[in-house]
C-alpha positions as a Markdown table, in Angstrom:
| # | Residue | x | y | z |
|---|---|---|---|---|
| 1 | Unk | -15.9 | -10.3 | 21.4 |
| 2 | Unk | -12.4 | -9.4 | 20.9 |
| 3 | Unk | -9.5 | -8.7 | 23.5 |
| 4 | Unk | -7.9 | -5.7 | 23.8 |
| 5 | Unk | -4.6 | -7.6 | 22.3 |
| 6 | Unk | -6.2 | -8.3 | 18.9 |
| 7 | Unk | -8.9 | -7.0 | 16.7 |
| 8 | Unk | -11.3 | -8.6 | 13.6 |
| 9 | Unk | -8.9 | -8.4 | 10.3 |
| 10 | Unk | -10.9 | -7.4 | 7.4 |
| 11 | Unk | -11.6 | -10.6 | 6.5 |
| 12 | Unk | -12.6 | -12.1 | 9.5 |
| 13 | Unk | -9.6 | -13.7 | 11.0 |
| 14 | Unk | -8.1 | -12.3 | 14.4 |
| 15 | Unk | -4.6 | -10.0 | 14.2 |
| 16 | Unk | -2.7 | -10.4 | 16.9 |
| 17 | Unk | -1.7 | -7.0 | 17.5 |
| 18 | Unk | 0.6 | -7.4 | 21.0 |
| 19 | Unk | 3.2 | -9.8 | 20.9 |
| 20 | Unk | 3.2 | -12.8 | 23.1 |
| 21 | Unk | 6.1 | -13.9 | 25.9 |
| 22 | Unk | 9.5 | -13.5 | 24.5 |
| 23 | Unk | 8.3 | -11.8 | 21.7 |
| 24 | Unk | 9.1 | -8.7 | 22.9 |
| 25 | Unk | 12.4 | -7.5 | 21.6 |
| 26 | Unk | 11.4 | -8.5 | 18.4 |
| 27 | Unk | 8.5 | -6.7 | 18.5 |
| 28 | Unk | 10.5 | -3.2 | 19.9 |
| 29 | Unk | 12.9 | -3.8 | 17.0 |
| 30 | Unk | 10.1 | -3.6 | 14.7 |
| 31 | Unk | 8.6 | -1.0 | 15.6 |
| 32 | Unk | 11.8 | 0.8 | 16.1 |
| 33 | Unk | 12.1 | 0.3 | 12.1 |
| 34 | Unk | 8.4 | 1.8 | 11.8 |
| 35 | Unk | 6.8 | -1.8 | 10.8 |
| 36 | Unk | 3.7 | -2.7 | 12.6 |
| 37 | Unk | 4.8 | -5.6 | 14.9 |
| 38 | Unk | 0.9 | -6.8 | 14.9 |
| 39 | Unk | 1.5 | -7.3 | 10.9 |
| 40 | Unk | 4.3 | -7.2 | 10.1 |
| 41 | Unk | 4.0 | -4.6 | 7.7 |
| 42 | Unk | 5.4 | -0.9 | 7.1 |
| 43 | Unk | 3.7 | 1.5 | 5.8 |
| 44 | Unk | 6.7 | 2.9 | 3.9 |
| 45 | Unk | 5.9 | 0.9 | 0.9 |
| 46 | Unk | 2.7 | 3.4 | 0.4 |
| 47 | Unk | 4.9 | 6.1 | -0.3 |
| 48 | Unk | 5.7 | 3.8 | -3.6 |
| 49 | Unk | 1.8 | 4.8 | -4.7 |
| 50 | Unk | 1.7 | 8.0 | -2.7 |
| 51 | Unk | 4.0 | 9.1 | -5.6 |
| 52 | Unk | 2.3 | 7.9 | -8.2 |
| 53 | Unk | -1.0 | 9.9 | -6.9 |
| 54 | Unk | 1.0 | 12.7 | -6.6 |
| 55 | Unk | 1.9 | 13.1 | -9.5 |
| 56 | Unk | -1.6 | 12.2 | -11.6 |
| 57 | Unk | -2.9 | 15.3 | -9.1 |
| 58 | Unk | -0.4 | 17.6 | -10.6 |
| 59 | Unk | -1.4 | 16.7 | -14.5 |
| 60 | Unk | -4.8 | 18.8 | -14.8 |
| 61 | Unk | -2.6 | 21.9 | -13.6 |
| 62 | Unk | 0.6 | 21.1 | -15.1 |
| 63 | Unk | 0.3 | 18.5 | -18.7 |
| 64 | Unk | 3.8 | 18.3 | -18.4 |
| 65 | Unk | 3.6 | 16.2 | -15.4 |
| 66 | Unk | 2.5 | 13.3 | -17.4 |
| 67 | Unk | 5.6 | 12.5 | -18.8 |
| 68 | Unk | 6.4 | 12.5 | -15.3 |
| 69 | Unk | 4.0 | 9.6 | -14.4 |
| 70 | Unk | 4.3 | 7.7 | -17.5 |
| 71 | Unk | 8.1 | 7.1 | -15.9 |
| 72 | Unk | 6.7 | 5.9 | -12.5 |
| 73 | Unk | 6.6 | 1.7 | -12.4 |
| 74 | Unk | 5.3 | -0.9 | -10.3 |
| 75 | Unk | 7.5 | -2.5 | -7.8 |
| 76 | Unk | 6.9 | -5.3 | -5.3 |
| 77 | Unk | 7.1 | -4.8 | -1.6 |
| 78 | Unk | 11.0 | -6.7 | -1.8 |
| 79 | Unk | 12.0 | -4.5 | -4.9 |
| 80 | Unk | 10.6 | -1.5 | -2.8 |
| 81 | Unk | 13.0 | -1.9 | 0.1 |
| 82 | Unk | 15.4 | -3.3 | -2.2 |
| 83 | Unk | 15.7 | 0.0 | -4.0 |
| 84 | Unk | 15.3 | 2.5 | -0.7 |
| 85 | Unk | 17.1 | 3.9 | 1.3 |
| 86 | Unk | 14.8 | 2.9 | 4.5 |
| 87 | Unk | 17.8 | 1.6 | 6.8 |
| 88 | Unk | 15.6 | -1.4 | 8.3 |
| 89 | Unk | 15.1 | -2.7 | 4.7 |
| 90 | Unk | 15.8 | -6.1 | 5.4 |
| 91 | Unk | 13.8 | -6.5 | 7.9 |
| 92 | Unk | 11.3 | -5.1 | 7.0 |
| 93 | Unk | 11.6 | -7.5 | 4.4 |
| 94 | Unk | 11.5 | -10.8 | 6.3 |
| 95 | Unk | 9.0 | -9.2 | 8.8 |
| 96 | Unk | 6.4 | -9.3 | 5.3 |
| 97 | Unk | 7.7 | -12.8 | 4.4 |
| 98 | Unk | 6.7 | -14.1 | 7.9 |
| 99 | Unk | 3.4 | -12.1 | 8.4 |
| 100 | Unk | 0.0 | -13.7 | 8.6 |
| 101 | Unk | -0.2 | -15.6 | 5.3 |
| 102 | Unk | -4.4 | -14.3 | 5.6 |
| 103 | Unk | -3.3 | -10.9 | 6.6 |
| 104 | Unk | 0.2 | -10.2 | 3.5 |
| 105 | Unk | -2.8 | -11.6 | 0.9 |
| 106 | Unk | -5.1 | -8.7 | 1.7 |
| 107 | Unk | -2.2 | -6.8 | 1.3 |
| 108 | Unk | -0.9 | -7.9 | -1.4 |
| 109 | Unk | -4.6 | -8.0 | -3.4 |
| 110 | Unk | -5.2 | -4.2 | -2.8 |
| 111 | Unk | -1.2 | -3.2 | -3.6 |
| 112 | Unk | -1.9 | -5.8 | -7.0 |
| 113 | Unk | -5.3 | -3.8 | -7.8 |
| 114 | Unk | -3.6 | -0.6 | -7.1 |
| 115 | Unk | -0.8 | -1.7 | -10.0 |
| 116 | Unk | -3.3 | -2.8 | -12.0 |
| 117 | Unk | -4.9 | 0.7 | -12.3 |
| 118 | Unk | -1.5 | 2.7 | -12.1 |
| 119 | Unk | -0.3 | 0.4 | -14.9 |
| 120 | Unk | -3.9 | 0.2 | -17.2 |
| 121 | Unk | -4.0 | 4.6 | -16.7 |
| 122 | Unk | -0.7 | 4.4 | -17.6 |
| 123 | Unk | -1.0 | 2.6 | -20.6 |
| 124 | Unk | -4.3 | 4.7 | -21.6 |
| 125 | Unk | -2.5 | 7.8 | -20.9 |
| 126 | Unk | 0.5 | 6.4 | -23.9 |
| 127 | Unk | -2.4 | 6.1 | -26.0 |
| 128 | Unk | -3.5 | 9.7 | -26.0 |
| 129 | Unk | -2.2 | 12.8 | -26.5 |
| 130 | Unk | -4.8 | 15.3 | -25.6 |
| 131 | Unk | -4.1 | 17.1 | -22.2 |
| 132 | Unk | -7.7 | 17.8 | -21.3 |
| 133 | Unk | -8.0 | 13.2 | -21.7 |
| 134 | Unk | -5.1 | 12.6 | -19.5 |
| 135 | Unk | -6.0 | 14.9 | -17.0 |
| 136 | Unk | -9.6 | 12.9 | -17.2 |
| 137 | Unk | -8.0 | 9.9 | -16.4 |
| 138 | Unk | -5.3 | 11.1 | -13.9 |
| 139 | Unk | -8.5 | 12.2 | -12.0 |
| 140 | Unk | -10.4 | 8.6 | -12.5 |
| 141 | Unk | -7.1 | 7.2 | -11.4 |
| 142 | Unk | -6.9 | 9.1 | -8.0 |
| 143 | Unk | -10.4 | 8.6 | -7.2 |
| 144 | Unk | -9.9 | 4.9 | -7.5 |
| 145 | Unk | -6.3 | 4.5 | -5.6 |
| 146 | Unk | -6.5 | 6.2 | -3.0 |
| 147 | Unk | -9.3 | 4.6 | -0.7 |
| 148 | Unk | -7.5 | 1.5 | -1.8 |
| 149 | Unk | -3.9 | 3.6 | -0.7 |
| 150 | Unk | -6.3 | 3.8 | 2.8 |
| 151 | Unk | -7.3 | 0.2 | 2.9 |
| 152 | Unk | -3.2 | -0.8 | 2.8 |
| 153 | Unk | -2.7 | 1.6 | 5.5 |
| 154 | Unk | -5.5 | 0.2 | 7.4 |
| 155 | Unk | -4.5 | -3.6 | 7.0 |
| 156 | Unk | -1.1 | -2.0 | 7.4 |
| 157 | Unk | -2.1 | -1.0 | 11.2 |
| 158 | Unk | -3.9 | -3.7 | 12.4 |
| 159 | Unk | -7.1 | -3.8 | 9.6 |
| 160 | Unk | -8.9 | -0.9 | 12.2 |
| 161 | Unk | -9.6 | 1.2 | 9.4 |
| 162 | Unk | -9.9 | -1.4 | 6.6 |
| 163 | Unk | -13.0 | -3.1 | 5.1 |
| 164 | Unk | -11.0 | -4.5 | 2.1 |
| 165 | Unk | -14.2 | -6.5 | 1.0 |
| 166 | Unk | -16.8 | -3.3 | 0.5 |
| 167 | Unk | -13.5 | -1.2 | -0.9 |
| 168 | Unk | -13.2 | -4.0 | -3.8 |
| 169 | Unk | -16.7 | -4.6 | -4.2 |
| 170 | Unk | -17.8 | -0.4 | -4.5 |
């Protein structure tokens, strides 16, 4: 049975999602910044992928938008906050570098597998040139990323919401 203070992380191992004595001014400035203290992770970097959704939703109605998408590119949790304008970049920076090393891995598997189908529609969508295709696969794409989008958010928050192992498997 788990305490109130920490919950079952999608893989098994134990978050601790309240920090312990004399951790808490550390823990207020994180979440001051918006980054889970728990984690150590914000959910800011989702927007980076809420973006690319957004705009594969807009290509069945508007074709155009395509072009639009086919600009969008991958960036790493650093080169995310490196290129915003979130003011507690840097530490939300160093708060992922010193997260759970079991708990940034889930992470970072789901935001690699989201870039991996981002980058492969991407690719397809170069290859073709018929509207009616690309707004096939902008669907496909949407249906894949965003219960994975969820699955960050949920690992993001304390893994609650997050069963990373059926969401890869299904």
């Amino acid at each position: 049975m788990t305490s109130a203070a920490s919950k079952p992380a999608p893989s098994g191992r134990q978050m601790t999602l309240q920090p312990g004595p004399g951790q808490e001014p550390r823990a207020a400035l994180l979440r001051a910044a918006n980054i889970n203290p728990g984690t150590g992770l914000a959910t800011d970097y989702l927007n980076h992928f809420n973006e690319a959704i957004m705009l594969l939703e807009m290509i069945p109605d508007m074709p155009e938008c395509a072009e639009d998408f086919l600009a969008w590119h991958p960036l790493s949790y650093r080169e995310h906050f490196m290129a915003s304008n979130f003011k507690a970049r840097q530490l939300a920076i160093e708060a992922y570098e010193s997260a759970d090393a079991g708990v940034r891995a889930d992470f970072d598997n789901i935001t690699s597998t989201m870039t991996s189908i981002l980058t492969a529609v991407g690719a397809a969508m170069r290859e073709v040139r018929q509207d009616k295709t690309r707004a096939t696969l902008a669907l496909q794409a949407t249906g894949w990323v965003k219960p994975l989008v969820a699955a960050a958010g949920g690992i993001i928050n304390g893994g609650a919401d997050a069963d990373v192992d059926y969401i890869m498997t299904h």
